[in-house]
C-alpha positions as CSV (number, residue, x, y, z in Angstrom):
1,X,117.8,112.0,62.3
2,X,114.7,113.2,60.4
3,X,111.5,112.0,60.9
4,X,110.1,108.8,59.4
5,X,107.3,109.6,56.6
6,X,104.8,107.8,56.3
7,X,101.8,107.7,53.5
8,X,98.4,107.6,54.9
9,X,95.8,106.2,52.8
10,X,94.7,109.7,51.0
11,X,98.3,110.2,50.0
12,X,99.2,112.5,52.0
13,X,102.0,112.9,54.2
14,X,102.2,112.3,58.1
15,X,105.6,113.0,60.0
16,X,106.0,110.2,62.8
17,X,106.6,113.3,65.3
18,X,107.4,111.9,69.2
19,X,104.4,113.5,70.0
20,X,102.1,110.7,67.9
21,X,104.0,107.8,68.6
22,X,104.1,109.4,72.8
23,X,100.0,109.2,71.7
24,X,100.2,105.7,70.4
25,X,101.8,104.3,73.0
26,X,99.6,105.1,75.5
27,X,97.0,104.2,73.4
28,X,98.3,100.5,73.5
29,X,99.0,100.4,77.1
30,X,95.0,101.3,77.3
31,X,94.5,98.6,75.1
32,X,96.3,96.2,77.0
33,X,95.0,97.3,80.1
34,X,94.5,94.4,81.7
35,X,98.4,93.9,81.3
36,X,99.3,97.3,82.7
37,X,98.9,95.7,86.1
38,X,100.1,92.2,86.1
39,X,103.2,92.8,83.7
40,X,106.2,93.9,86.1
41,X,107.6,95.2,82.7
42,X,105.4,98.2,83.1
43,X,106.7,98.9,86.9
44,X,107.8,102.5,86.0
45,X,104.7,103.4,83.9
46,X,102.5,102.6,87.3
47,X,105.1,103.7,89.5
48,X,105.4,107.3,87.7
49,X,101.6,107.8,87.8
50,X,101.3,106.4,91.4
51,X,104.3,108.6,92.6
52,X,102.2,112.0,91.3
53,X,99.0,110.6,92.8
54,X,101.2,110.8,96.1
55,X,102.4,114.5,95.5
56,X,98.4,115.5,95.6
57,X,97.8,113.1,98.6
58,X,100.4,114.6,100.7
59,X,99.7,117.7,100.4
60,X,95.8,116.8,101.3
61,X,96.5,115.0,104.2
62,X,98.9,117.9,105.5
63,X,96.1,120.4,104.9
64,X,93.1,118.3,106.0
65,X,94.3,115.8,108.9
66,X,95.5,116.7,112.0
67,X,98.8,116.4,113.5
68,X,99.3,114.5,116.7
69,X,102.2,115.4,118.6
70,X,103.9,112.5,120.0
71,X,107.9,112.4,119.5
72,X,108.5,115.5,117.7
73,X,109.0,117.6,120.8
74,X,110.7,115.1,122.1
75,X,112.9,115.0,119.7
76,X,113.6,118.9,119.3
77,X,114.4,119.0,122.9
78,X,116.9,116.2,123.0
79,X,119.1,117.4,120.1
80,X,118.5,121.1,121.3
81,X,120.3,119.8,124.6
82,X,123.0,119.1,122.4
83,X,123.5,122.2,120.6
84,X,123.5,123.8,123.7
85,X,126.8,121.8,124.5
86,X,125.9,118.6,126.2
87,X,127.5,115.7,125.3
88,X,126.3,113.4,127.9
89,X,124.3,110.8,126.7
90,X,122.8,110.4,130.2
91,X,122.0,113.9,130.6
92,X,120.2,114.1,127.2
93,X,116.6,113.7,127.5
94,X,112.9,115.0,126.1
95,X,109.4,114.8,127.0
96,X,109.1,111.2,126.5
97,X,112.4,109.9,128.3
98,X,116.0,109.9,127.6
99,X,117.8,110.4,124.5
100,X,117.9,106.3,122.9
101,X,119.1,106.6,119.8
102,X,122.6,106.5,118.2
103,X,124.4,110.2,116.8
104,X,123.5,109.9,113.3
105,X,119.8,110.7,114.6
106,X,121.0,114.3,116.5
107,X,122.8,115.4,113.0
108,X,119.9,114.9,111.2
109,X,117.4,116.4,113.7
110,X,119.8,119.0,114.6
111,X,119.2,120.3,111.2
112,X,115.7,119.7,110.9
113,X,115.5,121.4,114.4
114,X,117.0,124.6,112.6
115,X,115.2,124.4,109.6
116,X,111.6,124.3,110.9
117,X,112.9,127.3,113.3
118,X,113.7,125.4,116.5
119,X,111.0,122.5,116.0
120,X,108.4,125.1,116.2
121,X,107.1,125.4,112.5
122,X,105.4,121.8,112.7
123,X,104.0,122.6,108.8
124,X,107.2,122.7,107.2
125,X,108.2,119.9,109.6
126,X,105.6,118.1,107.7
127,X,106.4,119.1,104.2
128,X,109.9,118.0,104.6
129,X,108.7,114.3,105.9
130,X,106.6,114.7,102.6
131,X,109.7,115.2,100.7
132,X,110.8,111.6,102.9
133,X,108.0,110.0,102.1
134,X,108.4,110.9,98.4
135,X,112.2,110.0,98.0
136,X,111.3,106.4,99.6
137,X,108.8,106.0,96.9
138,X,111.6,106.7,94.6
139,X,113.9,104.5,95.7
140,X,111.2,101.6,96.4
141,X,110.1,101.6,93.0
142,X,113.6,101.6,91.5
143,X,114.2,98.2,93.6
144,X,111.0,96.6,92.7
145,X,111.9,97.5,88.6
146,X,114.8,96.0,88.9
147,X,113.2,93.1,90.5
148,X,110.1,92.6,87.9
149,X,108.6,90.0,90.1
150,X,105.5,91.9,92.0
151,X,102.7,92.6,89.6
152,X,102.1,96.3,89.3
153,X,98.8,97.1,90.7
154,X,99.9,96.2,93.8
155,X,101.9,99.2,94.3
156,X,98.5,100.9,94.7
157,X,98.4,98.8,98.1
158,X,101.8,100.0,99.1
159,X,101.4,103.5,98.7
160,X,98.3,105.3,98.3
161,X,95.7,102.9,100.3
162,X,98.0,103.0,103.7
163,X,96.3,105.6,105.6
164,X,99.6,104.2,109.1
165,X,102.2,104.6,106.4
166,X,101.0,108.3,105.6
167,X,100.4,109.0,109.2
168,X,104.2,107.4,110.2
169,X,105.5,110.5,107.7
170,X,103.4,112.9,107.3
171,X,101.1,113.5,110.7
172,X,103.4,112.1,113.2
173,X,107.0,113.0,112.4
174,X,108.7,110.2,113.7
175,X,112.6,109.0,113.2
176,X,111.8,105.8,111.7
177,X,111.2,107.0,108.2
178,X,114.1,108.7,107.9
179,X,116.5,105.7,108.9
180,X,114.7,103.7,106.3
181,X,114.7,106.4,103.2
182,X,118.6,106.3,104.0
183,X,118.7,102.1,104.2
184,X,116.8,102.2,101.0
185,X,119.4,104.4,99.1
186,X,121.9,102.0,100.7
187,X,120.3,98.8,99.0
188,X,120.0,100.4,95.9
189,X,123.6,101.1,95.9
190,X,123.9,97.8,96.3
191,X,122.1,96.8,93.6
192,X,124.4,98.9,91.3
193,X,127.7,97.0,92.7
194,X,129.2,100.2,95.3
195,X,129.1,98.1,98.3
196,X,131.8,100.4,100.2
197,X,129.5,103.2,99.6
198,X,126.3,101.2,100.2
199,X,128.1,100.3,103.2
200,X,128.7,103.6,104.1
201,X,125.1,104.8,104.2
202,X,124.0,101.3,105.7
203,X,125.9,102.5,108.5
204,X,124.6,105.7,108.7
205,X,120.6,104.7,108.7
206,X,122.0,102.2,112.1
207,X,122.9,105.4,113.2
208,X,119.5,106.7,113.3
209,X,118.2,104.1,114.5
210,X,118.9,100.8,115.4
211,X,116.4,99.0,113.8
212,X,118.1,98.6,110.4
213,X,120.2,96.4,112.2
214,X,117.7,93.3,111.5
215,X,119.1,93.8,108.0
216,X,122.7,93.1,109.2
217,X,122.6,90.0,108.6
218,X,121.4,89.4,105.3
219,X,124.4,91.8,104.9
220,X,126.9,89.9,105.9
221,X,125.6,87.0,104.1
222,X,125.7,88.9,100.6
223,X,128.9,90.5,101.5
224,X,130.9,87.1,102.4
225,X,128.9,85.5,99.2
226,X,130.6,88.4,97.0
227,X,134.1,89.2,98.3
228,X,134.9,86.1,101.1
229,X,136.3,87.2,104.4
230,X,139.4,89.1,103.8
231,X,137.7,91.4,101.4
232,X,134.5,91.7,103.5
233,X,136.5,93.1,106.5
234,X,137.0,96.4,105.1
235,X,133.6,97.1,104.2
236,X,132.6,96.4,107.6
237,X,135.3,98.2,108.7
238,X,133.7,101.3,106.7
239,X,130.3,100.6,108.6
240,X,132.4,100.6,112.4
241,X,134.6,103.6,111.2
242,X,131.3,105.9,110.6
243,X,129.8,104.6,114.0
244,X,133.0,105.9,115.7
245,X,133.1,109.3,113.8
246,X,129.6,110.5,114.0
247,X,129.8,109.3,117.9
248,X,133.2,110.4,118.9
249,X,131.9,113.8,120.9
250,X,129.8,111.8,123.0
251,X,132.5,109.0,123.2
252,X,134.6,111.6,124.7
253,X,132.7,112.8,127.1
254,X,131.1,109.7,128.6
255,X,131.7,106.7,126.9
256,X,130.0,104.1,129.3
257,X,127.0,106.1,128.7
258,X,126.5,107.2,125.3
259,X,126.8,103.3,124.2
260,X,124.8,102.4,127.1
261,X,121.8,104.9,125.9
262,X,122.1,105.1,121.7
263,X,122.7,100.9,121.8
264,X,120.7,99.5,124.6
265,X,119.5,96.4,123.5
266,X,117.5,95.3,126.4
267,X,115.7,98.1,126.8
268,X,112.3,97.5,128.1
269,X,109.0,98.6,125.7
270,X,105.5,99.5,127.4
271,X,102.7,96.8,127.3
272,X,100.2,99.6,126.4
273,X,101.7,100.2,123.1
274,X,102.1,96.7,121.4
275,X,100.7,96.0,118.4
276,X,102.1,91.9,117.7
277,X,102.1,90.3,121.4
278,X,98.2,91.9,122.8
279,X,97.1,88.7,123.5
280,X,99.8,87.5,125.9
281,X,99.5,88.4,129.6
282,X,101.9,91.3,130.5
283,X,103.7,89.6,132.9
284,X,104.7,87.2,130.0
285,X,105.2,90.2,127.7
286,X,107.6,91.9,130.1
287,X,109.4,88.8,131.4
288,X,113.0,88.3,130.6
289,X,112.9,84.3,129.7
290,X,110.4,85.3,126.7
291,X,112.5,87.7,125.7
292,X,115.2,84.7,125.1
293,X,113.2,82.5,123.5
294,X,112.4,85.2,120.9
295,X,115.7,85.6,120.1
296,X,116.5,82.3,120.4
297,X,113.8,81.6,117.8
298,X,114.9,84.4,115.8
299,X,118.7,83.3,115.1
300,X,117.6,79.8,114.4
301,X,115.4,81.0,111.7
302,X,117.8,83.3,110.1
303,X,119.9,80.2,110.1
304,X,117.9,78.1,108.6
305,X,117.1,80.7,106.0
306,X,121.0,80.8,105.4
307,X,121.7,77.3,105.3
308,X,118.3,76.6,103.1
309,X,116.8,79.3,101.2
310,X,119.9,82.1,100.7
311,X,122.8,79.5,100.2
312,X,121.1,77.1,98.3
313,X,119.3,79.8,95.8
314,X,120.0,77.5,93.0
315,X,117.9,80.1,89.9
316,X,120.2,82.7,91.2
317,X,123.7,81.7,92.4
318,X,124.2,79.4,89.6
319,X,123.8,76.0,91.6
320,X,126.3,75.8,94.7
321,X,124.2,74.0,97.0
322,X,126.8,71.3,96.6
323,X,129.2,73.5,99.0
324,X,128.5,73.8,102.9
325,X,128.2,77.7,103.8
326,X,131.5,78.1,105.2
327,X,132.7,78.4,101.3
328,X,131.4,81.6,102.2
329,X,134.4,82.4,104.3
330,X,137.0,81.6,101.3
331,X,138.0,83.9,98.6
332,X,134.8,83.4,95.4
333,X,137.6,82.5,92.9
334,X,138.7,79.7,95.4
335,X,135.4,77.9,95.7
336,X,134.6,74.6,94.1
337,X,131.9,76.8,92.2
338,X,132.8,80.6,91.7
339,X,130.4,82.5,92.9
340,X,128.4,83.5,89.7
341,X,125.5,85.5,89.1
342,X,122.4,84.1,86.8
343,X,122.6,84.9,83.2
344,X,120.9,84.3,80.0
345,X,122.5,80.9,80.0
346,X,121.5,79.9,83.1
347,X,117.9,80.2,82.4
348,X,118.2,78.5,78.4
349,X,120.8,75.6,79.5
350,X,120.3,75.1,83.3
351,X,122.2,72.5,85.3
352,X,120.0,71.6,87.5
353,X,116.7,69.3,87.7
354,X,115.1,72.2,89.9
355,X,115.7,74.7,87.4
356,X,114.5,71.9,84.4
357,X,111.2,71.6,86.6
358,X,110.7,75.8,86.4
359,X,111.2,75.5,83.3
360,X,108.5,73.1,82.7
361,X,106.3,75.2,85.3
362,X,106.8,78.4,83.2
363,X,105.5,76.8,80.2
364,X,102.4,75.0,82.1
365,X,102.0,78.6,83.5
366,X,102.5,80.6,80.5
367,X,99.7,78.2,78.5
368,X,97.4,78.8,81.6
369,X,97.6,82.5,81.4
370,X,97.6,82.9,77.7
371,X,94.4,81.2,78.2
372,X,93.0,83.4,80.6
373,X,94.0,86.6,79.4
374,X,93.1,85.9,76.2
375,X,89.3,85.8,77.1
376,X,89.9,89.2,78.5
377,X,90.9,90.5,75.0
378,X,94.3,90.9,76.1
379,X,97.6,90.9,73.7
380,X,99.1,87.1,73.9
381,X,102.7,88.4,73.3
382,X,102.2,90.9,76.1
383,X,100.8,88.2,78.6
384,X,103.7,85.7,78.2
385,X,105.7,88.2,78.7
386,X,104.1,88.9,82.0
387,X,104.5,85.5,83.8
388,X,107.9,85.1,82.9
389,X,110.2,84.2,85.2
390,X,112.6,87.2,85.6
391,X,115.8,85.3,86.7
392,X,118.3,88.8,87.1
393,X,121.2,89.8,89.2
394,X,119.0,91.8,91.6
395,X,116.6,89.5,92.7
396,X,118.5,87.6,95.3
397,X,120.0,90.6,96.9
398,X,116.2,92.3,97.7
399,X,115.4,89.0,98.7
400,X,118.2,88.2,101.2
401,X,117.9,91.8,102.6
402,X,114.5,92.0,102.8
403,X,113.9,88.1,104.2
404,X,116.7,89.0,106.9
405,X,114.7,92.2,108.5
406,X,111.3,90.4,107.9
407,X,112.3,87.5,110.5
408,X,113.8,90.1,113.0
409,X,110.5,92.0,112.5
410,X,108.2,88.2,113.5
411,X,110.1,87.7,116.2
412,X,110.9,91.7,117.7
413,X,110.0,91.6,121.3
414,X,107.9,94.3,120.4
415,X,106.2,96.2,117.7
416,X,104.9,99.9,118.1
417,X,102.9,101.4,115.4
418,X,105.7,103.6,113.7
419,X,107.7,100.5,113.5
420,X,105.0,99.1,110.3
421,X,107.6,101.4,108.3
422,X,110.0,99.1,109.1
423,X,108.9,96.1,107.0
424,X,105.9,97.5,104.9
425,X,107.7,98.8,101.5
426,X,109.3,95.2,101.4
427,X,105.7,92.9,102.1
428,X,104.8,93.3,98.0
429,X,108.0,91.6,96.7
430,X,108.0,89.1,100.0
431,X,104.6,87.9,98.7
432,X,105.0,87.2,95.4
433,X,108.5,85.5,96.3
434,X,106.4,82.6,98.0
435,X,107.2,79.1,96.4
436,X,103.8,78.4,96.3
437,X,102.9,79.4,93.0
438,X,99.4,78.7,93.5
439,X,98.8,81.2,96.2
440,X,96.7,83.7,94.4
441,X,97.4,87.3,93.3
442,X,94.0,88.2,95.5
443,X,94.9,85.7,98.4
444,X,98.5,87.8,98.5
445,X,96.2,90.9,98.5
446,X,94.2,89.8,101.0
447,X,97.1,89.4,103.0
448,X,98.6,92.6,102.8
449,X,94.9,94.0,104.1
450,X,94.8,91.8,107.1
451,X,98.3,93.5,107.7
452,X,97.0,96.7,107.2
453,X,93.9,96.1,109.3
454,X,95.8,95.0,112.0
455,X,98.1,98.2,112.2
456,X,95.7,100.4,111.9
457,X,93.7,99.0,115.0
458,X,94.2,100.9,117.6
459,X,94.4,100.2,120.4
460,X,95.7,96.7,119.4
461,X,93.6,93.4,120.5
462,X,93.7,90.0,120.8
463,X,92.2,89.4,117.5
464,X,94.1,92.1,115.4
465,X,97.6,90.6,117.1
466,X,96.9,87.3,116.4
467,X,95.9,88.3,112.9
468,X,99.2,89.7,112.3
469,X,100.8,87.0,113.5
470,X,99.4,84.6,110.8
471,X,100.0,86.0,108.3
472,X,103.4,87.0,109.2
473,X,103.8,83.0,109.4
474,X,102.1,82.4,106.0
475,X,104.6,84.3,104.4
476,X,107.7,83.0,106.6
């Protein structure tokens, strides 16, 4: 198609090249600055800029921060035991203890072992988690654009002001990165309807490590709400399959002992190391009957959350809190209301007196802010749009996911500093999924620093556990 042309005021003409209106653009986005970062519409135009700021920062922090060896070695020697032909869980072990972690984790090492020229080349070792680091990025901001609920300057907190996240990748190598830059590709297959092969690589971050088991159940909630039993078997059937195959040399050789070692739940965690129980005595900490309570506490809450929060998600599942969860179990074109995800309609002609009083609370809010903004010379049409209520598909699968590892996470026996990588990509949309509306954009952010600040004390204390702690419960 040819250019438009346009006359400009001295007759003369002016091609409307990609180039000007690239130049335009950006020029309104300046304009509307104040927009730029509360308008989850322009998620991918921070995101992009942030994500190159992160390139530069990488690279810095490799060149100008020290490594500290802690599990790397450990790690190289383990899977090096394997390539020199053990199979025996129990005879597996490294500088820190015995081999704990499930077979996905010795493919994946076992190639980074041979990459960085038997674990020795610790620089490339850290370029490659740079590479981690950046793919999570990736695939965080293609979740929270499909979301458009957090605001976007907020993804300056949850990338380039975390000095533990950078550290987690970059300075200390450890496994936990890697099992969540695989769970993340997993959810955003998800998001894009391929559960079997969402499933697939679900499976394979549990097989690095078994932390992304706290996400299980949200899992199985979204997978009975979308297919019922019968067709939710073989999906989970896809996730026990891969456990088999990637274990299956180990399983041969000492079966007892590889599930023993790669899936001990009870195993024991060192006092010393804590960050979220500092101020309890250690004879507390260590004792068995605290560990049940904990999980006691920890399967009511999730629960409650199903019975409550996921089940009766009225703005999203199109109103079935009329049917007990065990609909769940029957077939979705079975149940008194099909399972049904929102639409247009939904939000213009909804059923329900809940979603009549959002309604009414979007307009209140949408006056409020027009008001705001518009002292801060910022385009009316371009502020509404920002505190609208983005009622999508997506929403309700990050939020069941993401809810479902953030109770395992308040109520984890323990919580070393690596495992912040575990939960801290999903804090943002957390946040600003509170019901209470009124909790401010810098109360949230406040938040998300005490978190910080409590991670990145070290060696934990009293104050910085109880801390976390709080707000862990403000968000719950």
């Amino acid at each position: 198609m040819a250019p438009a042309v346009v006359l400009g005021a001295s007759g003369k003409r002016r091609g409307g090249s990609s180039g000007s209106q690239l130049g335009d653009y950006l020029r309104k986005v300046w304009q509307d600055k104040y927009c730029l970062l509360f308008n989850p519409q322009y998620t991918l135009l921070v995101a992009a800029g942030l994500w190159l700021a992160e390139i530069g920062i990488n690279v810095w922090a490799i060149h100008r921060v020290a490594y500290t060896e802690i599990d790397w070695k450990a790690y190289m020697d383990e899977v090096e035991g394997v390539i020199n032909g053990t199979y025996d869980y129990t005879a597996l072990k490294g500088d820190t203890g015995p081999l704990v972690y499930p077979a996905g984790f010795v493919y994946i090492f076992a190639v980074l072992y041979y990459i960085t020229e038997r674990g020795v080349n610790i620089r490339l070792g850290q370029y490659l988690f740079a590479v981690f680091y950046l793919i999570t990025l990736l695939l965080v901001f293609r979740i929270y654009n499909r979301a458009k609920k957090v605001p976007p300057f907020v993804f300056f907190f949850m990338c380039c002001a975390s000095y533990r996240i950078h550290s987690i990748f970059i300075l200390r190598l450890f496994n936990d990165p890697v099992a969540m830059v695989i769970l993340f590709l997993a959810i955003n297959l998800f998001l894009d309807d391929h559960w079997s092969l969402g499933c697939f690589f679900f499976s394979l971050a549990v097989s690095v490590k078994m932390n992304i088991l706290l996400f299980a159940p949200g899992l199985l909630f979204l997978l009975l709400l979308e297919f019922g039993l019968i067709r939710t078997i073989p999906k989970l059937s896809i996730c026990a399959a891969l456990q088999v195959i990637l274990g299956l040399p180990f399983l041969l050789e000492n079966p007892a002992g590889y599930l023993t070692c790669a899936f001990d739940l009870g195993r024991q965690f060192l006092f010393k190391w804590t960050v979220n129980w500092r101020f309890l005595p250690e004879e507390v900490f260590l004792n068995r009957y605290f560990h049940v309570m904990l999980l006691t506490a920890h399967l009511s809450v999730l629960l409650v959350f199903a019975l409550y929060r996921w089940n009766n998600f009225e703005l999203f599942w199109s109103c079935r809190s009329d049917e007990s969860i065990f609909s769940l179990l029957k077939d979705p074109a079975q149940r008194k209301t099909p399972h049904e995800k929102v639409t247009a309609d939904h939000i213009l002609f909804p059923g329900s007196q809940r979603m009549l009083y959002y309604a009414g609370f979007t307009l209140y809010s949408k006056t409020l802010y027009t008001t705001v903004f518009g002292l801060l010379g910022c385009n009316k049409r371009r502020v509404l749009s920002s505190v609208t209520f983005h009622f999508n598909e997506w929403s309700p699968i990050i939020f069941v996911l993401f809810t479902s590892n953030f109770i395992g996470v308040c109520f984890s026996r323990s919580l070393h500093y690596q495992f912040y990588v575990w939960y801290f990509h999903t804090l943002p949309f957390l946040l600003w999924s509170t019901r209470v509306k009124k909790l401010a954009h810098l109360l949230k952010v406040l938040i998300l620093g005490l978190i910080e600040l409590s991670w990145n004390t070290y060696p934990s204390t009293v104050y910085s556990s109880a801390s976390l702690h709080v707000c862990h419960l403000i968000i719950l």
